[in-house]
KEVO-243600 format. One record per residue: x, y, z of N, C-alpha, C in turn; chain; residue in one letter; residue number from 1. Coordinates in pm, 1 decimal. Atoms other than C-alpha are relative to their C-alpha. Example, Ala and Ser with C-alpha at 12.3 -4.5 7.8 and 13.67 -1.06 7.14 Angstrom:
2
<site><n_u>89.0</n_u><n_v>-119.0</n_v><n_w>0.0</n_w><ca_u>1230.0</ca_u><ca_v>-450.0</ca_v><ca_w>780.0</ca_w><c_u>90.0</c_u><c_v>120.0</c_v><c_w>0.0</c_w><kette>A</kette><rest>a</rest><nr>1</nr></site>
<site><n_u>-82.0</n_u><n_v>-119.0</n_v><n_w>-6.0</n_w><ca_u>1367.0</ca_u><ca_v>-106.0</ca_v><ca_w>714.0</ca_w><c_u>-77.0</c_u><c_v>109.0</c_v><c_w>73.0</c_w><kette>A</kette><rest>s</rest><nr>2</nr></site>
***
This chain:
81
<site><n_u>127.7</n_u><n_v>62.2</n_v><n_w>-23.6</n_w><ca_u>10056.7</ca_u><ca_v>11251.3</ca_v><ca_w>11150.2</ca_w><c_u>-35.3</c_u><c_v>-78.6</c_v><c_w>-125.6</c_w><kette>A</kette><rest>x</rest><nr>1</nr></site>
<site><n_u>67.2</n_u><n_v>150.7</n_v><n_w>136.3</n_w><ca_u>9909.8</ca_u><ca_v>10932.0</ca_v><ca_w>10913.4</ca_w><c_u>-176.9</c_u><c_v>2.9</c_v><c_w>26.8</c_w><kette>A</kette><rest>x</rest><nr>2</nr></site>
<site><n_u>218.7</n_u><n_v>6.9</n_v><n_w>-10.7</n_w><ca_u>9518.5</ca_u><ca_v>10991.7</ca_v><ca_w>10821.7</ca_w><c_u>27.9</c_u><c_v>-145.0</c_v><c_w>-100.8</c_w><kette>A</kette><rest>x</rest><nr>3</nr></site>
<site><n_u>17.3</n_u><n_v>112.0</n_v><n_w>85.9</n_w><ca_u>9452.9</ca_u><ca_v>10641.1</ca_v><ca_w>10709.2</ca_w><c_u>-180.6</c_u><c_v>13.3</c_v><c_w>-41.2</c_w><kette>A</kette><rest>x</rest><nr>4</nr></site>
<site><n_u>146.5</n_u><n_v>-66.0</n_v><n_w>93.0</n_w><ca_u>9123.5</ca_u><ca_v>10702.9</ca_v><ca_w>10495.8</ca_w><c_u>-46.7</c_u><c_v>-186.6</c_v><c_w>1.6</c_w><kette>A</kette><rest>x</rest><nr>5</nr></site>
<site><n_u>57.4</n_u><n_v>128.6</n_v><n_w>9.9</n_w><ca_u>8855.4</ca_u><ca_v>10394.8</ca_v><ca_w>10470.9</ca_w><c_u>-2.8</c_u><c_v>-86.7</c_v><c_w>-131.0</c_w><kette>A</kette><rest>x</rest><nr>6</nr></site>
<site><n_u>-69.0</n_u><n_v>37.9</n_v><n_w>127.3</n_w><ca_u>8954.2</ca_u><ca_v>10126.9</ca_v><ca_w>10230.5</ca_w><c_u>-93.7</c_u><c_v>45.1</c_v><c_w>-138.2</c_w><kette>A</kette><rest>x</rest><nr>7</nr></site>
<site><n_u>55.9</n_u><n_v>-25.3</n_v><n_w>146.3</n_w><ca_u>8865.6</ca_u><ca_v>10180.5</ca_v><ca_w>9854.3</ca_w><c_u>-61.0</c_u><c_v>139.1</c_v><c_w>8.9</c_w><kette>A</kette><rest>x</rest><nr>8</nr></site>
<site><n_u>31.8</n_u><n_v>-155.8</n_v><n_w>32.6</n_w><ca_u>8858.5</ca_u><ca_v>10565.7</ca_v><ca_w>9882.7</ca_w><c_u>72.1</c_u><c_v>48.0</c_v><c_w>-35.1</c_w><kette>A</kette><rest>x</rest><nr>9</nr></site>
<site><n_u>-7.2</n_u><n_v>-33.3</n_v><n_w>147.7</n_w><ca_u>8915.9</ca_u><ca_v>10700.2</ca_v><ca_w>9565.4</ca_w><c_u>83.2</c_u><c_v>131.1</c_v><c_w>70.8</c_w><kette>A</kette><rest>x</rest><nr>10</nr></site>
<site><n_u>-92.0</n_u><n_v>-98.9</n_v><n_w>-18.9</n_w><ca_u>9212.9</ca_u><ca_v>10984.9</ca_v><ca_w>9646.4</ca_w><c_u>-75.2</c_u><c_v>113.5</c_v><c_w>-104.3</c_w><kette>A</kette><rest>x</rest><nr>11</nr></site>
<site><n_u>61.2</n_u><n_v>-117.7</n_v><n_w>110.9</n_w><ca_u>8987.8</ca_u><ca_v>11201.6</ca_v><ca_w>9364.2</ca_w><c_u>-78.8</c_u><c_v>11.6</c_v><c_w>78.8</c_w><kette>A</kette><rest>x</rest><nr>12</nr></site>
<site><n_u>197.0</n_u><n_v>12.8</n_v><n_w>-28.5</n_w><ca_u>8613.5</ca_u><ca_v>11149.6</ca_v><ca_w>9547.3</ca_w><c_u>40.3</c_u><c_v>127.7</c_v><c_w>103.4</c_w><kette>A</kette><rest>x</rest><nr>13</nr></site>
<site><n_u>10.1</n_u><n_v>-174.2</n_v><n_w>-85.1</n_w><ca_u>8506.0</ca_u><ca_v>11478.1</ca_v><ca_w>9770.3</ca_w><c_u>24.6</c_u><c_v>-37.2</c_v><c_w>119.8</c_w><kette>A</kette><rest>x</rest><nr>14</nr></site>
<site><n_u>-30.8</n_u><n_v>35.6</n_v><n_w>-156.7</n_w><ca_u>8554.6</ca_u><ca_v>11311.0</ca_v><ca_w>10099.7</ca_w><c_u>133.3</c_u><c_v>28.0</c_v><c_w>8.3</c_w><kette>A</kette><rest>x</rest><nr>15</nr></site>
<site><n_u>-103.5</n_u><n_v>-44.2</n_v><n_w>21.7</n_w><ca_u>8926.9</ca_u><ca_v>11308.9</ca_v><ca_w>10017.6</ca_w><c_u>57.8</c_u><c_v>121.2</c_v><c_w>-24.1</c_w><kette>A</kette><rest>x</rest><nr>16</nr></site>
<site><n_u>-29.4</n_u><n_v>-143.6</n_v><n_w>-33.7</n_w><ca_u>8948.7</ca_u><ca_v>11612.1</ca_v><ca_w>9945.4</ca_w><c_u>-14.7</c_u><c_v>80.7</c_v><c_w>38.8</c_w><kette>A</kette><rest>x</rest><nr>17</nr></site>
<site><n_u>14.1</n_u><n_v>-77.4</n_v><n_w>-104.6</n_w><ca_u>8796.5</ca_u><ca_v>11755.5</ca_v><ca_w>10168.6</ca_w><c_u>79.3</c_u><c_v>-69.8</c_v><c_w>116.6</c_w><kette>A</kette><rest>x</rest><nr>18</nr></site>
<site><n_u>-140.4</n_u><n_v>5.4</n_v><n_w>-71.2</n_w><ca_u>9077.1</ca_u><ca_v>11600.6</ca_v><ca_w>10406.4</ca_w><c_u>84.7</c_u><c_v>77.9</c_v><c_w>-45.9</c_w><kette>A</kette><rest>x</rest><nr>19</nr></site>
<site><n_u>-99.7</n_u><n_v>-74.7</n_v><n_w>48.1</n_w><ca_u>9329.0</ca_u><ca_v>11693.0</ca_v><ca_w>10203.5</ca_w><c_u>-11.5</c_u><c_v>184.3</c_v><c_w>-31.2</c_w><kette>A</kette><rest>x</rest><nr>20</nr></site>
<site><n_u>32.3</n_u><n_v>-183.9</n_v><n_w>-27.2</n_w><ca_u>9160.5</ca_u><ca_v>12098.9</ca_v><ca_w>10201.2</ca_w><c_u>35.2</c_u><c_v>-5.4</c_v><c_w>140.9</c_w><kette>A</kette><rest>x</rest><nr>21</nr></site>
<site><n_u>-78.3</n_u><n_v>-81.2</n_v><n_w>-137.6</n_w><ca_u>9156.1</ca_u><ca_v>12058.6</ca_v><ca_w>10523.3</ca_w><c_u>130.1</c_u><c_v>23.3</c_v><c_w>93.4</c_w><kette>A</kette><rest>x</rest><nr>22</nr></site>
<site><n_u>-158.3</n_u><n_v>-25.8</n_v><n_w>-21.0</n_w><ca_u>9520.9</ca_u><ca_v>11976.3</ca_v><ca_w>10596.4</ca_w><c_u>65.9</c_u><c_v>128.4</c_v><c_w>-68.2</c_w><kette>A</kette><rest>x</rest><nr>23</nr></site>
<site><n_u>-72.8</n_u><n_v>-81.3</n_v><n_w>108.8</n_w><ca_u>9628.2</ca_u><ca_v>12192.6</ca_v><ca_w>10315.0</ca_w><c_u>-39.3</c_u><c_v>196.4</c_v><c_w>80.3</c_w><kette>A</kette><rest>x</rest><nr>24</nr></site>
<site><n_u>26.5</n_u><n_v>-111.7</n_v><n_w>-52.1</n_w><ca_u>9437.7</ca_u><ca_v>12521.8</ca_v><ca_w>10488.1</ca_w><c_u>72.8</c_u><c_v>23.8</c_v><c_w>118.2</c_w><kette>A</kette><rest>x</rest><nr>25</nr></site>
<site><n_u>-65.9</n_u><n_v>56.2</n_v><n_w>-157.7</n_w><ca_u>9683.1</ca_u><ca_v>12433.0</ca_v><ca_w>10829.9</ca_w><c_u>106.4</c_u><c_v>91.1</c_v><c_w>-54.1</c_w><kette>A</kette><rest>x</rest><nr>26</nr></site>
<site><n_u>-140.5</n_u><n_v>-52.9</n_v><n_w>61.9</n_w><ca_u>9984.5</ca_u><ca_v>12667.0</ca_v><ca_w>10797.9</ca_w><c_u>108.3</c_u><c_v>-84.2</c_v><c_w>89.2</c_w><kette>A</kette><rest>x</rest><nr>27</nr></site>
<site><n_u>-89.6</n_u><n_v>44.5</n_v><n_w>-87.3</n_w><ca_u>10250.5</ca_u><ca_v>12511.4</ca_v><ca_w>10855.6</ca_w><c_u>-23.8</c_u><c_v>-168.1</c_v><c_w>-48.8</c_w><kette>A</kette><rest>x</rest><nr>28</nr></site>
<site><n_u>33.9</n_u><n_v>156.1</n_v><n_w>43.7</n_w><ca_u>10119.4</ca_u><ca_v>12177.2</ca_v><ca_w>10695.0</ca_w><c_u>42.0</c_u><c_v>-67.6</c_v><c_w>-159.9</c_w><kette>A</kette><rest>x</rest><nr>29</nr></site>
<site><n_u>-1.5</n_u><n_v>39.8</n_v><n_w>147.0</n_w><ca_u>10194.9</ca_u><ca_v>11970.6</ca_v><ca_w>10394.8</ca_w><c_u>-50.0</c_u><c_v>-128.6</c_v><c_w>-18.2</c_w><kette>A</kette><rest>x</rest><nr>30</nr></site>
<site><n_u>3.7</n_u><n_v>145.2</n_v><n_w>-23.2</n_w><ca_u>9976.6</ca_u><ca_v>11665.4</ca_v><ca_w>10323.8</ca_w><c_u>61.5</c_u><c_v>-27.4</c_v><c_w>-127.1</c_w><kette>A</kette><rest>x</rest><nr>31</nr></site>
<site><n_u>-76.9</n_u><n_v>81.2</n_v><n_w>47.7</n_w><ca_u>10140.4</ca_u><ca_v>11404.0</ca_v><ca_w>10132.2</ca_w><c_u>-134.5</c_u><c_v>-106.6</c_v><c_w>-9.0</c_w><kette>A</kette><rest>x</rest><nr>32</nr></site>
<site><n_u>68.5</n_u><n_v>85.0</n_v><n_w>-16.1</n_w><ca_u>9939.9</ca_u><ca_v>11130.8</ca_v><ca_w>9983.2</ca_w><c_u>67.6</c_u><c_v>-114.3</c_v><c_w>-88.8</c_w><kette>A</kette><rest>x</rest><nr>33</nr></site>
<site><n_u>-29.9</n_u><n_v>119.9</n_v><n_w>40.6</n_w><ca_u>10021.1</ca_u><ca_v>10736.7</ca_v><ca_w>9936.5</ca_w><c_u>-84.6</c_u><c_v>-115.9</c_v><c_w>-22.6</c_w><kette>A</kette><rest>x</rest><nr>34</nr></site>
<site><n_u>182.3</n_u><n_v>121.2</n_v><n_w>52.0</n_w><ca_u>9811.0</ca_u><ca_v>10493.2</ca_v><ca_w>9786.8</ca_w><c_u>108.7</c_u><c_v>-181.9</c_v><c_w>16.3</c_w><kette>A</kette><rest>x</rest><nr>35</nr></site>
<site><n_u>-52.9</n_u><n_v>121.9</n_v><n_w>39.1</n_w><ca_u>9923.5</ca_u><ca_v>10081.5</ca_v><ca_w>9800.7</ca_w><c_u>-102.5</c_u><c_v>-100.7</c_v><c_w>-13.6</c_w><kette>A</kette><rest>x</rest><nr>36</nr></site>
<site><n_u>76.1</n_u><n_v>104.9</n_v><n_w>13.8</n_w><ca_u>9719.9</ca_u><ca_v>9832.4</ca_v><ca_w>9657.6</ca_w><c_u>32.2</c_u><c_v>-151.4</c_v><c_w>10.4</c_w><kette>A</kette><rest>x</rest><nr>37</nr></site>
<site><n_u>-8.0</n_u><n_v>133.7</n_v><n_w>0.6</n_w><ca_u>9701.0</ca_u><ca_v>9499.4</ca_v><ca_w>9774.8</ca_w><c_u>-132.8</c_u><c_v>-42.9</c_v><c_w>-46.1</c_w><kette>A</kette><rest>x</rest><nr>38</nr></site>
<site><n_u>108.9</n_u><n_v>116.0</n_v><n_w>46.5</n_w><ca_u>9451.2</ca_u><ca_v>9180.2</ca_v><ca_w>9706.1</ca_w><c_u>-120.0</c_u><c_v>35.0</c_v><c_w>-28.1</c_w><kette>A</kette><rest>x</rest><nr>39</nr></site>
<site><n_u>164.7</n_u><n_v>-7.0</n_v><n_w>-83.2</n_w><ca_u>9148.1</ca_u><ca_v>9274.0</ca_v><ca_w>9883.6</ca_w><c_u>11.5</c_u><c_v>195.2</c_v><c_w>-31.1</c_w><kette>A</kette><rest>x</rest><nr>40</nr></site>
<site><n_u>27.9</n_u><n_v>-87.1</n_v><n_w>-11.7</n_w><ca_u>9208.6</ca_u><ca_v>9610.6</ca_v><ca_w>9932.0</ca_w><c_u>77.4</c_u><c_v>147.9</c_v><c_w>-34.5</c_w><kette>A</kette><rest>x</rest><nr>41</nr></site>
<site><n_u>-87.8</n_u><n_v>-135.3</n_v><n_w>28.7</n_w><ca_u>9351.9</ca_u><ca_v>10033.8</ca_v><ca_w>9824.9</ca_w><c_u>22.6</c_u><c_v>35.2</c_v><c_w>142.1</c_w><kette>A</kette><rest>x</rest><nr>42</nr></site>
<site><n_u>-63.9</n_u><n_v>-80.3</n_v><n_w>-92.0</n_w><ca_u>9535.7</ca_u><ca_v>10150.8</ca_v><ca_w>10105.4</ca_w><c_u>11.1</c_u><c_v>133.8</c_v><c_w>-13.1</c_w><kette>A</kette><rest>x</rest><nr>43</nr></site>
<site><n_u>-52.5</n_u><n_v>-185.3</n_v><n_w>25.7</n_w><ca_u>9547.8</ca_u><ca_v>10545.1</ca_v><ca_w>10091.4</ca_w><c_u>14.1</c_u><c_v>65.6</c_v><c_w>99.0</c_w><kette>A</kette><rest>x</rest><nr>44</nr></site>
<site><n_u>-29.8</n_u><n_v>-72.7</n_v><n_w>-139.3</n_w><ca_u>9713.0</ca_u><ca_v>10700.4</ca_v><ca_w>10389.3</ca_w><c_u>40.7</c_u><c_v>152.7</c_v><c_w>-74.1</c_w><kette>A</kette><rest>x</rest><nr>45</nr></site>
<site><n_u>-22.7</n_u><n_v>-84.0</n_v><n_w>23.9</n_w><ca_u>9769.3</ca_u><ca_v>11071.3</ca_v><ca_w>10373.1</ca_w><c_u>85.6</c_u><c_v>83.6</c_v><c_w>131.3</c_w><kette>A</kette><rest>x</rest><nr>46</nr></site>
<site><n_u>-136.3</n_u><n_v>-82.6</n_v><n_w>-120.0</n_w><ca_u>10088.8</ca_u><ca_v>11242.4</ca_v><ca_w>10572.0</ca_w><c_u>-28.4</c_u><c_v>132.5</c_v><c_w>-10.7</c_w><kette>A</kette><rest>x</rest><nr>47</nr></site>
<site><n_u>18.5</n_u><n_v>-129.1</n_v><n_w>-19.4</n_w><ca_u>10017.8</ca_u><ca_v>11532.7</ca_v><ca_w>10697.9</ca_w><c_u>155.5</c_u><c_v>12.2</c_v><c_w>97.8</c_w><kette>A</kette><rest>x</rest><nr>48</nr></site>
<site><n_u>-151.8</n_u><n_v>-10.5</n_v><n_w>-19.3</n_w><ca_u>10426.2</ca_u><ca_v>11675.4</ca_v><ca_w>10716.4</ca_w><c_u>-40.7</c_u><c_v>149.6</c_v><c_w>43.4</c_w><kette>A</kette><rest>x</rest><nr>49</nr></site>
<site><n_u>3.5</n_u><n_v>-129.9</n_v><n_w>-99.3</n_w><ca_u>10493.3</ca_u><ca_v>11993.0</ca_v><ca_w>10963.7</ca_w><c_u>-18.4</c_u><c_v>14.3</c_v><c_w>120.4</c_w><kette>A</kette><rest>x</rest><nr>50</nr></site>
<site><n_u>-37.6</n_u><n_v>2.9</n_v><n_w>-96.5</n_w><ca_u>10448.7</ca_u><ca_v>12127.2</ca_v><ca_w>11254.8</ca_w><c_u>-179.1</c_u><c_v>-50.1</c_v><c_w>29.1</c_w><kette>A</kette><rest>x</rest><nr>51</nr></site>
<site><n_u>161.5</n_u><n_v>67.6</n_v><n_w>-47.0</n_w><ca_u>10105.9</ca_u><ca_v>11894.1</ca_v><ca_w>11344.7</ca_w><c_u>-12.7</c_u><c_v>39.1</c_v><c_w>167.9</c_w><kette>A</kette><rest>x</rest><nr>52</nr></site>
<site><n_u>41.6</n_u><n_v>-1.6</n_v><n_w>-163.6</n_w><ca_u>10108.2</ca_u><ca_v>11977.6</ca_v><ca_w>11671.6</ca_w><c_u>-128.0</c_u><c_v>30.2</c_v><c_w>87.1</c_w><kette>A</kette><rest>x</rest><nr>53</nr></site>
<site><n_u>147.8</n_u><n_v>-58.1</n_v><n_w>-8.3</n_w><ca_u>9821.2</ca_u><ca_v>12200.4</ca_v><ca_w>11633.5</ca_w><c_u>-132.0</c_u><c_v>-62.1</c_v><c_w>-61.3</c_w><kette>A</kette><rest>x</rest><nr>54</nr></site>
<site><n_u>131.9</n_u><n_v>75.5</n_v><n_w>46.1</n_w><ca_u>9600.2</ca_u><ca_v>11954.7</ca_v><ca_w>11475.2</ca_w><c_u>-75.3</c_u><c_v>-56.4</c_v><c_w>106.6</c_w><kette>A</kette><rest>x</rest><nr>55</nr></site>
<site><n_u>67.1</n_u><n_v>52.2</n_v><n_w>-55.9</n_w><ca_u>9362.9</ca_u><ca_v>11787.9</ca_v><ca_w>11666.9</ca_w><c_u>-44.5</c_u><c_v>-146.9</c_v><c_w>-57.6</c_w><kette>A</kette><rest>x</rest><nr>56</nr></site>
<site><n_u>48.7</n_u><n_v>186.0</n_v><n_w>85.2</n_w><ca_u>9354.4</ca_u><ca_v>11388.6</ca_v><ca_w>11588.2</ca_w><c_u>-157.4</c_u><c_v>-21.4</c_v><c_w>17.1</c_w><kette>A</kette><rest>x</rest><nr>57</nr></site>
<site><n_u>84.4</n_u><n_v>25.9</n_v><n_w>-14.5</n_w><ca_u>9034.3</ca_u><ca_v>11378.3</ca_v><ca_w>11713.2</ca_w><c_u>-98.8</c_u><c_v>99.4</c_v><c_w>-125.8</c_w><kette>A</kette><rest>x</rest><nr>58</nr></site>
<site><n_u>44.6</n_u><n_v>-63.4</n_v><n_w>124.2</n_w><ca_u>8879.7</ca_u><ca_v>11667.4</ca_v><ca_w>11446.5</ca_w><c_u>63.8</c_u><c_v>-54.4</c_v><c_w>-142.0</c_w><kette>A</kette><rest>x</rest><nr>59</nr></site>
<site><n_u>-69.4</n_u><n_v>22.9</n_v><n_w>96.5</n_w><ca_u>9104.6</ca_u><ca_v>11501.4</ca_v><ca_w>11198.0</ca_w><c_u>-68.0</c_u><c_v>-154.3</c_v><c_w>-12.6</c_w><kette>A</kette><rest>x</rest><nr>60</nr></site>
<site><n_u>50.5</n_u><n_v>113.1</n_v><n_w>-5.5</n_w><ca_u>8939.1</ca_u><ca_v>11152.7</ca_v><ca_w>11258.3</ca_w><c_u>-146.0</c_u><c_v>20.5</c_v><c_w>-19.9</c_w><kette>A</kette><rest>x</rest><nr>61</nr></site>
<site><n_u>105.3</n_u><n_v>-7.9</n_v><n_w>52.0</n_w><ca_u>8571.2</ca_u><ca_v>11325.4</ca_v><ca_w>11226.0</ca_w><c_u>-32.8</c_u><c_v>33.1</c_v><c_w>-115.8</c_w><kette>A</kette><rest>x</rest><nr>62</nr></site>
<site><n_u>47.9</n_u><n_v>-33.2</n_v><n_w>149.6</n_w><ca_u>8646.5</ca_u><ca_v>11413.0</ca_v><ca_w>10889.9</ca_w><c_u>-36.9</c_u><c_v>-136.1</c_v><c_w>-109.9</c_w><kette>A</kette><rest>x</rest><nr>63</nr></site>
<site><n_u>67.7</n_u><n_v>118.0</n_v><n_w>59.3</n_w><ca_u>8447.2</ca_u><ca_v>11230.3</ca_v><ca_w>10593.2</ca_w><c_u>147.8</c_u><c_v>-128.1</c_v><c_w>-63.7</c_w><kette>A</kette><rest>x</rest><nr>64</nr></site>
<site><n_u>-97.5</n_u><n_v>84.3</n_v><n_w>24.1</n_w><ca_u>8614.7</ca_u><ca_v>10904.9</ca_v><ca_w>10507.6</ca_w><c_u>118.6</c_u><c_v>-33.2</c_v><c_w>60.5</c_w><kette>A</kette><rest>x</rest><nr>65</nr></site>
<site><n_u>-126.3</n_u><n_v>45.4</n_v><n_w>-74.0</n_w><ca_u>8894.7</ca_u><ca_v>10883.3</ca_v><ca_w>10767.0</ca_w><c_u>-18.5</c_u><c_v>-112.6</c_v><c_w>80.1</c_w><kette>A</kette><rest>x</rest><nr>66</nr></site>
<site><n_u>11.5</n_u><n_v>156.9</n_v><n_w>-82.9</n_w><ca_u>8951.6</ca_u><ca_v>10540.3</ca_v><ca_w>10936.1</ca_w><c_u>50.9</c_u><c_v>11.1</c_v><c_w>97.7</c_w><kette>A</kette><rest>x</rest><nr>67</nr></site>
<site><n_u>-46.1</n_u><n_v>15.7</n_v><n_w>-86.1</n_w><ca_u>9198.1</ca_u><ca_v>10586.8</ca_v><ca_w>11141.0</ca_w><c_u>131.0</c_u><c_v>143.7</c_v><c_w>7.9</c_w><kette>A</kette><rest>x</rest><nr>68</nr></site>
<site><n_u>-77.0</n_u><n_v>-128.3</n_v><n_w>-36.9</n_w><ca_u>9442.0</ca_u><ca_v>10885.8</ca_v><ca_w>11283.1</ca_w><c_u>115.0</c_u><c_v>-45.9</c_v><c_w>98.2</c_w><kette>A</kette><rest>x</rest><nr>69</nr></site>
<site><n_u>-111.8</n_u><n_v>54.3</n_v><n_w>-38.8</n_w><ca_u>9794.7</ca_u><ca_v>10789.3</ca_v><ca_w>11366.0</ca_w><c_u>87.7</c_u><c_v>122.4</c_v><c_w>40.5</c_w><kette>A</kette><rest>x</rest><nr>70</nr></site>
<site><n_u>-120.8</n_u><n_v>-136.8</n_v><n_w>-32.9</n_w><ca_u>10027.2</ca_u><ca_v>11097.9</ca_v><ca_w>11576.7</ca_w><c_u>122.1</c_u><c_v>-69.3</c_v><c_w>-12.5</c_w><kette>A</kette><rest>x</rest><nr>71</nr></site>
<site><n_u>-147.4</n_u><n_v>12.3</n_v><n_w>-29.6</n_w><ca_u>10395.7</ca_u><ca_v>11054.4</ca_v><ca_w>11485.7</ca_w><c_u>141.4</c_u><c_v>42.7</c_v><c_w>97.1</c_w><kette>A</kette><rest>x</rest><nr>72</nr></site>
<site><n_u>-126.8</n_u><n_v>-70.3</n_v><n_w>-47.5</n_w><ca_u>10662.6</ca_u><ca_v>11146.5</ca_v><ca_w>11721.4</ca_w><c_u>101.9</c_u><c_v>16.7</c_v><c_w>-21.0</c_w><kette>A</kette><rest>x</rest><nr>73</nr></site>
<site><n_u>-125.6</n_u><n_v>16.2</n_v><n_w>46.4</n_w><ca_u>10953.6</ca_u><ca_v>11264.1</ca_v><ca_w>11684.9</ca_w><c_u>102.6</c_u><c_v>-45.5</c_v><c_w>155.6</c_w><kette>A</kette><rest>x</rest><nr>74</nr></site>
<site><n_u>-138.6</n_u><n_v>50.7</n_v><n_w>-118.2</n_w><ca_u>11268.8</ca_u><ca_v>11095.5</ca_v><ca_w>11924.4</ca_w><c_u>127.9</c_u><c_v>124.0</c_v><c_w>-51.0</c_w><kette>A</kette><rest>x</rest><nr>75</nr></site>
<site><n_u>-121.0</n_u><n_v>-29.9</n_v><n_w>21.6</n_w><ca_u>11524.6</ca_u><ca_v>11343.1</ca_v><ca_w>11972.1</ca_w><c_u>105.4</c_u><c_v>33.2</c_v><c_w>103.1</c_w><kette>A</kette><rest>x</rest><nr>76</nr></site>
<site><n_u>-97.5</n_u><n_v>10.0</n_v><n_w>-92.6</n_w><ca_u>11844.6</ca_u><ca_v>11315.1</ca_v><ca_w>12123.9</ca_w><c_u>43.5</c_u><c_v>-137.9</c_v><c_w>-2.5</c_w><kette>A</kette><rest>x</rest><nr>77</nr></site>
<site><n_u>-64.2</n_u><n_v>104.1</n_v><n_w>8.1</n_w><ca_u>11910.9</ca_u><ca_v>10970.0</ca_v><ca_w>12070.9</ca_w><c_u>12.6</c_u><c_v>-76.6</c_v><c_w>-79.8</c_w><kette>A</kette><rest>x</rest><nr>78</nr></site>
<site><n_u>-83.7</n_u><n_v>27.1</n_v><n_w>117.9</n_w><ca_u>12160.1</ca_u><ca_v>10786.0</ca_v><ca_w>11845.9</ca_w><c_u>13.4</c_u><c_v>-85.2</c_v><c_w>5.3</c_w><kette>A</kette><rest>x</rest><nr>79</nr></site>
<site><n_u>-5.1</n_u><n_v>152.8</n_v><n_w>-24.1</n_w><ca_u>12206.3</ca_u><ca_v>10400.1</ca_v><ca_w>11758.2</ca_w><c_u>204.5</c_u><c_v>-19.8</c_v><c_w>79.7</c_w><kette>A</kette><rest>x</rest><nr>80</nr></site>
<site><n_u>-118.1</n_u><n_v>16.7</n_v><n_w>-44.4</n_w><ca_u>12529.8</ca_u><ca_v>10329.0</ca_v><ca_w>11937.8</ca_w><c_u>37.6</c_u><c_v>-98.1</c_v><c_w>-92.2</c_w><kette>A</kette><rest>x</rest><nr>81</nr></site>
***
């Protein structure tokens, strides 16, 4: 799962970390956080790695500062020929 957080939020400020508590309290979870700055704006998405299944995108999108909530799937069983 990709929590994309709202631009120019500071990976230190309490909104952030209170994402990142609340991933981190998930057993079974590991967030991961990536920052990229372009022109205009800080990008800071935070990967939440494991078994997400049990998250809820929608509780994960009412937390402070989240923009947007991206589920990853996984494909398995098929191979590039």
């Amino acid at each position: 799962m990709i929590i994309v957080l709202r631009p120019d939020t500071e990976i230190e400020s309490a909104e952030a970390k209170a994402v990142l508590d609340f991933l981190a309290a998930r057993p079974g979870i590991i967030p991961q956080v990536h920052s990229v700055t372009g022109t205009g704006r800080v990008l800071t998405e935070i990967y939440a790695v494991g078994d997400t299944d049990l998250l809820d995108p929608q509780e994960v999108a009412s937390l402070p500062s989240v923009e947007r909530v991206v589920r990853v799937l996984a494909i398995i069983g098929l191979s590039a020929a």
